[in-house]
N, CA, C and O of each residue as an XYZ file, in Angstrom:
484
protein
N     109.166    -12.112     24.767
C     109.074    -10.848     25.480
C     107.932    -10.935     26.507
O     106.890    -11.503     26.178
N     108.062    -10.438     27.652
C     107.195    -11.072     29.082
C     105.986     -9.580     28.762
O     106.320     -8.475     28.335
N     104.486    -10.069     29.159
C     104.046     -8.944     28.803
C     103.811     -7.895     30.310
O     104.729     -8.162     31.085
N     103.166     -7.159     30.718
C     103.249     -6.057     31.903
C     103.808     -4.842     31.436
O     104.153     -4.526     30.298
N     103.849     -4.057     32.771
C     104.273     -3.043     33.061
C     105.078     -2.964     34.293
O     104.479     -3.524     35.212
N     106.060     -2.541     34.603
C     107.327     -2.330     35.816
C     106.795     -1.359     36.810
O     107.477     -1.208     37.823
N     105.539     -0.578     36.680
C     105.033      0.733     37.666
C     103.513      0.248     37.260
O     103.081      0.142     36.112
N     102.752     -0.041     38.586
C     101.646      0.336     38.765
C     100.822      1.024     39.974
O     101.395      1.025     41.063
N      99.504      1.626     39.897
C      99.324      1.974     40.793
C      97.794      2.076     41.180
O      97.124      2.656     40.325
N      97.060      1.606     42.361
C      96.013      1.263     42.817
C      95.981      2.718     43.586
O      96.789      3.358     44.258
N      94.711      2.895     43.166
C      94.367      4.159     43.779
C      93.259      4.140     45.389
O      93.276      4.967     46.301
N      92.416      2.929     45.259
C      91.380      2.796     45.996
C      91.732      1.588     46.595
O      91.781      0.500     46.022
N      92.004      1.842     47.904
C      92.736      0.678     48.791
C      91.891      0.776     49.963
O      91.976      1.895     50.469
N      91.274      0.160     50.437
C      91.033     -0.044     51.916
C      90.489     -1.222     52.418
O      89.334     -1.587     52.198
N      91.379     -1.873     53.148
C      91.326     -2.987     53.809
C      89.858     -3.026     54.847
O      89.490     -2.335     55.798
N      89.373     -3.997     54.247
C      88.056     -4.190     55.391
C      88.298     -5.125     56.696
O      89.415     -5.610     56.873
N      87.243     -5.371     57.604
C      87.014     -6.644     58.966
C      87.012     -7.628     58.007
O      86.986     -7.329     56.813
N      87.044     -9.029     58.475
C      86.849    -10.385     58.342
C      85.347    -10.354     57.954
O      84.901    -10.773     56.885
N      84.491     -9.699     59.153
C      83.397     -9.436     58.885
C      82.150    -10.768     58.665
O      83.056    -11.514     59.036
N      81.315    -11.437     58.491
C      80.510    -12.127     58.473
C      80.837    -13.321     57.628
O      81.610    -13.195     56.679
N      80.233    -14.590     57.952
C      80.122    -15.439     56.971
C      81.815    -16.276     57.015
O      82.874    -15.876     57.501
N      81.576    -17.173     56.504
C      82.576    -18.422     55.997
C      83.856    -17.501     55.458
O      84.886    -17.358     56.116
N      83.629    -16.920     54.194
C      84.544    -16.335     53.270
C      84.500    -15.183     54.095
O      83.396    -14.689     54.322
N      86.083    -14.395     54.849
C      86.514    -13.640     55.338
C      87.001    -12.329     54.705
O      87.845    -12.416     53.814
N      86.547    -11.115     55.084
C      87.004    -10.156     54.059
C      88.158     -9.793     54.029
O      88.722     -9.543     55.094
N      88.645     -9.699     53.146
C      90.441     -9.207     53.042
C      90.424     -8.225     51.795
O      89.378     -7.712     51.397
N      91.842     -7.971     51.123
C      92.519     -7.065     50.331
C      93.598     -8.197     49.699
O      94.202     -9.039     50.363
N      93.706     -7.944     47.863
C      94.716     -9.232     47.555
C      95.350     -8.449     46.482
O      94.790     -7.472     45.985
N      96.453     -8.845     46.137
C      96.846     -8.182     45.302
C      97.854     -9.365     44.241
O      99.035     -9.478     44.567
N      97.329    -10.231     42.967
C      98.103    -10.973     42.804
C      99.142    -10.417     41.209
O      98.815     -9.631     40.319
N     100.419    -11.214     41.390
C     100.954    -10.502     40.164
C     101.126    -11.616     39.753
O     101.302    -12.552     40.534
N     101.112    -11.796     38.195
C     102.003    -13.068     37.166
C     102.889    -12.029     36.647
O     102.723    -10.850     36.332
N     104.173    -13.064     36.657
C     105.306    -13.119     36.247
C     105.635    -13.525     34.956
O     106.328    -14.542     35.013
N     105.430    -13.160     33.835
C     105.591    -14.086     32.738
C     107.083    -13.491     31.937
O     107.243    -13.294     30.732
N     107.729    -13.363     32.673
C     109.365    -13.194     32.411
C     110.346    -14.320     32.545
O     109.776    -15.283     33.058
N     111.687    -14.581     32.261
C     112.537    -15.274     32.386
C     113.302    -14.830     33.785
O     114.277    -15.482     34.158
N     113.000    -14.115     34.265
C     113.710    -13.028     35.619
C     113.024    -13.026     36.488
O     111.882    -12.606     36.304
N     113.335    -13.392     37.523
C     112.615    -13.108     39.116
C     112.104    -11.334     39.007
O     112.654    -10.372     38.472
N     111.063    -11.442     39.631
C     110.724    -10.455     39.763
C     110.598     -9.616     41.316
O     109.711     -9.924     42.113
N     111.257     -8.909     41.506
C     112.030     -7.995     43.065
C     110.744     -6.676     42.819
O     110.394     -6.074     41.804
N     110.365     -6.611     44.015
C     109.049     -5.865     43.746
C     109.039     -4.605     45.215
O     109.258     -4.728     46.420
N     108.753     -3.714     44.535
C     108.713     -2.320     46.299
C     107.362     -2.124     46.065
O     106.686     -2.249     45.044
N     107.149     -1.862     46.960
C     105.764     -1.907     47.209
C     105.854     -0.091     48.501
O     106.584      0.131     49.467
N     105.011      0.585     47.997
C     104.662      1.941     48.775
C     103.247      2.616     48.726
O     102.786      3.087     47.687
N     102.558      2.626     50.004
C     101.582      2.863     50.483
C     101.418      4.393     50.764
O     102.265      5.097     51.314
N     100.089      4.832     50.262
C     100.111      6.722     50.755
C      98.729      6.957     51.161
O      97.815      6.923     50.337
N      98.521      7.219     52.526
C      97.459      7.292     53.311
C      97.131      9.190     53.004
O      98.054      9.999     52.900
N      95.835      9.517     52.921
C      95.499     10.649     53.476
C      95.898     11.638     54.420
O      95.848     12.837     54.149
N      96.395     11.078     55.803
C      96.512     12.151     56.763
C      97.882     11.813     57.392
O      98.293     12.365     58.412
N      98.883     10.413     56.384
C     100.042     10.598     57.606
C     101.344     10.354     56.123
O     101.193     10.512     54.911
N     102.436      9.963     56.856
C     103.384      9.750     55.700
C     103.335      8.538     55.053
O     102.802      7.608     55.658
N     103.823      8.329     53.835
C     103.806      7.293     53.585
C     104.721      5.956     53.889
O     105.646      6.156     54.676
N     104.583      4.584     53.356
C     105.534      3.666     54.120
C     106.036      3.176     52.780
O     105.145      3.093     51.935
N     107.008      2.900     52.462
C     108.160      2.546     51.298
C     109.154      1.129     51.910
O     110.251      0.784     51.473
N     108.597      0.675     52.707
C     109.660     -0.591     53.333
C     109.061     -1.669     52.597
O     109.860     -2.605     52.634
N     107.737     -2.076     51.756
C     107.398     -3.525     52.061
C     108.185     -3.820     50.446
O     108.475     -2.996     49.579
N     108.400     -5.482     50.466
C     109.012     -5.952     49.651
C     108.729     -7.370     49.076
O     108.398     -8.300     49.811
N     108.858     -7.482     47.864
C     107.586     -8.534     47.297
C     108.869     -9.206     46.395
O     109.904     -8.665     46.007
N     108.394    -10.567     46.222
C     109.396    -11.629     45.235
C     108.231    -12.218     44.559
O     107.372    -12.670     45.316
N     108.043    -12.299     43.438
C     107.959    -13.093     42.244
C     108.719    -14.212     41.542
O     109.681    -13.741     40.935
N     108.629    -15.343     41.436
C     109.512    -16.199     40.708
C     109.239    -15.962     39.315
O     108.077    -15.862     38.924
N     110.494    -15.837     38.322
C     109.966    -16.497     36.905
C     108.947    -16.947     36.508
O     108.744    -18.053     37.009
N     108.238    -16.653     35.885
C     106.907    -17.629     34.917
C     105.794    -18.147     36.200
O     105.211    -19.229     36.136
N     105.660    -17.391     37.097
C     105.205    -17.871     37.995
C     103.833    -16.596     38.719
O     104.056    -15.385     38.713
N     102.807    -17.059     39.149
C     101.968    -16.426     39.818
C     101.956    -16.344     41.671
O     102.264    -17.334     42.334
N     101.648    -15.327     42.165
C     101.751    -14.948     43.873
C     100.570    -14.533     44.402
O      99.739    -14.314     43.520
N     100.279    -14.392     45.227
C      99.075    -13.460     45.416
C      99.524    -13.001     47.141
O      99.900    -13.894     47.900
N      99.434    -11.579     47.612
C      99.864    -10.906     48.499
C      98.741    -10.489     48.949
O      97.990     -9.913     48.162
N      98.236    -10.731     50.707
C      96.964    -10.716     51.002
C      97.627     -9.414     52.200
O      98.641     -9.529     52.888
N      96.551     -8.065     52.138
C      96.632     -7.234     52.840
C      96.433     -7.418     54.011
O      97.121     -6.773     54.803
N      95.746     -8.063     54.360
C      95.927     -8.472     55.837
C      96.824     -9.258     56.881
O      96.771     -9.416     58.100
N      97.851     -9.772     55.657
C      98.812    -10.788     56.478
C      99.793     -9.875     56.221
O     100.004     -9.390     55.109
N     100.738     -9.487     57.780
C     101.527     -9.063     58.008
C     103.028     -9.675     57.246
O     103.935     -8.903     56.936
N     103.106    -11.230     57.006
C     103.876    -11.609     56.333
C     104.195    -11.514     54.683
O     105.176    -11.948     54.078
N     103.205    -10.907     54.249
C     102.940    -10.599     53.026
C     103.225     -9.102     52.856
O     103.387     -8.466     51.815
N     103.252     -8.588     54.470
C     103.586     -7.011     53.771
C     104.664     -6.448     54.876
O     104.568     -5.548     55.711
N     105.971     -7.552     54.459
C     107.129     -7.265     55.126
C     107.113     -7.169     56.348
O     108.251     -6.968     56.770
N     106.036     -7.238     57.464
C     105.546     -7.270     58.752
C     104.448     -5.572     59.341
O     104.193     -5.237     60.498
N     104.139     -5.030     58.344
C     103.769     -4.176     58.063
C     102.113     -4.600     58.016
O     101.577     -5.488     57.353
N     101.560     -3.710     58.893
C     100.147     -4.253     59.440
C      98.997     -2.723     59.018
O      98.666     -1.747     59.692
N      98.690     -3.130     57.692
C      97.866     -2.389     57.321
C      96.818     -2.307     58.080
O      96.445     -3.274     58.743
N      96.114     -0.988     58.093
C      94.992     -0.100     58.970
C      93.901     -0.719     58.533
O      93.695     -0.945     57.341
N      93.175     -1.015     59.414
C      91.381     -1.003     58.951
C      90.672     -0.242     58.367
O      91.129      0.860     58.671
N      89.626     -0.052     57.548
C      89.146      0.842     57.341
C      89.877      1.811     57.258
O      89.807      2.380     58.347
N      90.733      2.490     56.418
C      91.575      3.629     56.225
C      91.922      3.242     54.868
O      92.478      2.252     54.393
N      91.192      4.835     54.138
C      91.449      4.936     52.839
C      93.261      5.161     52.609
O      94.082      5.789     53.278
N      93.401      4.294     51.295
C      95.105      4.188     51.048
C      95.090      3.916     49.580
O      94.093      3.528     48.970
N      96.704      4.231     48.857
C      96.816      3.911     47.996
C      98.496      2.863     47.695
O      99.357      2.644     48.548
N      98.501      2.480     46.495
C      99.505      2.051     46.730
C     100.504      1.798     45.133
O      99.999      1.592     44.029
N     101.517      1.860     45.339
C     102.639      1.673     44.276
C     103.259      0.662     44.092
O     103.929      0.089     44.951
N     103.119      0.330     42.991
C     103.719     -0.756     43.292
C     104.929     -1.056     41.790
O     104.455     -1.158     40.658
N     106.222     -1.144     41.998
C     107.249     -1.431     40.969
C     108.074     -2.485     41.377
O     108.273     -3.018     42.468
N     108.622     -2.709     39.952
C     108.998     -4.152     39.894
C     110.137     -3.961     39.069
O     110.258     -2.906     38.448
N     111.291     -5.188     38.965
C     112.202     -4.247     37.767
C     112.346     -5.497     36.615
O     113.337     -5.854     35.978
N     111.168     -5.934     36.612
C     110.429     -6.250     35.136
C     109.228     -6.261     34.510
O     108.341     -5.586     35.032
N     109.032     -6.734     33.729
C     107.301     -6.022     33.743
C     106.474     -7.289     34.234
O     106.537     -8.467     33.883
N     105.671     -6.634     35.175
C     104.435     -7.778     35.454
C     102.998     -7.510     34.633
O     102.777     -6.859     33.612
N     102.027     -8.365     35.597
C     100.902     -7.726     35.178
C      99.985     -7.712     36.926
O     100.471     -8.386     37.834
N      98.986     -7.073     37.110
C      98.833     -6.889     38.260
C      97.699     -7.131     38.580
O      97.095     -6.812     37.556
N      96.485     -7.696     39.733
C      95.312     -7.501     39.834
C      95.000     -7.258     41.049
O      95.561     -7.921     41.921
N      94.154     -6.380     41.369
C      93.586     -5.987     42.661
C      92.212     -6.717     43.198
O      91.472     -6.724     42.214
N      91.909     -6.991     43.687
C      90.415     -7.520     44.956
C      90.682     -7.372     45.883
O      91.690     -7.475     46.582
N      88.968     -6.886     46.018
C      88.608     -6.387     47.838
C      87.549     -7.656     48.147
O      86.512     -7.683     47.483
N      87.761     -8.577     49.022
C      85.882     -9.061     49.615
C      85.569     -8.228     50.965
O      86.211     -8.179     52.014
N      84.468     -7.645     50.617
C      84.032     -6.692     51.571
C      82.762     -7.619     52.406
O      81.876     -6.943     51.883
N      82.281     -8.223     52.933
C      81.203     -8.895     53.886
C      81.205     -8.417     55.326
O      81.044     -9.214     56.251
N      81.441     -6.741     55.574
C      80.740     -6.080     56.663
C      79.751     -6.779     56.784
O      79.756     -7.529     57.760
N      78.530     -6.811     55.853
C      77.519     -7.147     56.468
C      76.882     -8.230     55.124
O      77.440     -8.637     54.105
N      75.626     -8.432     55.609
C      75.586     -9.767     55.423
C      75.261     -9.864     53.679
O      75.265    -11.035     53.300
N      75.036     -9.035     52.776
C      75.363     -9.171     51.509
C      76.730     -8.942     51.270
O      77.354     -8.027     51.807
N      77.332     -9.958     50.275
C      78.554     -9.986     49.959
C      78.928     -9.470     48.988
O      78.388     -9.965     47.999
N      79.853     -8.414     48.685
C      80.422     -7.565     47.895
C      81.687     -7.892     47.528
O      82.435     -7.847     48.505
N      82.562     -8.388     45.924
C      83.563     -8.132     45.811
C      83.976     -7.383     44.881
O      83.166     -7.342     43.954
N      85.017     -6.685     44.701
C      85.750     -5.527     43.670
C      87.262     -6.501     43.753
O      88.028     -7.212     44.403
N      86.889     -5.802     42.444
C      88.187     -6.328     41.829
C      88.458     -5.535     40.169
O      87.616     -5.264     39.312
N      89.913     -5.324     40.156
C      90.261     -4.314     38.751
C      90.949     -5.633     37.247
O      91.352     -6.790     37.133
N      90.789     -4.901     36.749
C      90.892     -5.899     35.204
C      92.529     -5.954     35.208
O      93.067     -4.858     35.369
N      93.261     -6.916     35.075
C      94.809     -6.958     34.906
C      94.863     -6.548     33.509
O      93.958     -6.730     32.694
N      96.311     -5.815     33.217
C      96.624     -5.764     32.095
C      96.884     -6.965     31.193
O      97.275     -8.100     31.465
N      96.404     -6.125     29.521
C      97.197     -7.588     28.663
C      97.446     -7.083     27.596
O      97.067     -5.912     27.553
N      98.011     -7.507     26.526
C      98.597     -6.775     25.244
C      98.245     -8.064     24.332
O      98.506     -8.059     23.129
């Protein structure tokens, strides 16, 4: 039995600059797959002041790990997330994954990363 959940949801999203230094700041979002089933993934974003976007679309292989970087347009169906603009996001799958979020934030010249605990059973 694959362990996860099929619905999750990140509440505190905002994509930073590249910003200083070697290591470039981005937004990542990686899932493991530990199912026998590909995993087909929607992905929906809900900004503060406009509508939300429900187009982007994510693949998982079987038994397999991805990682989906907010800043690459190819990673988010061609969909070019905002700078600095608070967002959230949904994310379902129609098996269960498990999910992890990181931010590297290096605006400035101390380096900051966040990142949320993946589920486990």
């Amino acid at each position: 039995m694959a362990i996860g959940k099929k619905v999750w949801i990140i509440p505190d999203c905002e994509l930073p600059y590249e910003g200083e230094g070697v290591m470039k700041g981005h937004e990542s979002v990686i899932i493991v797959n530990d199912s026998d089933v590909d995993a087909e993934i929607n992905v929906k974003i809900y900004f503060t002041d406009k509508e939300s976007y429900k187009d982007i679309k994510w693949h998982v292989g079987a038994d397999r790990v991805r990682c989906f970087r907010m800043n690459n347009p190819e990673d988010m169906s061609g969909f070019h997330v905002p700078y600095e603009t608070q967002y959230a996001m949904k994310v379902e799958s129609n098996v269960p994954v498990v999910l992890q979020y990181g931010r590297l934030d290096n605006r400035q010249v101390n380096l900051a990363y966040y990142t949320t605990l993946g589920y486990g059973e």
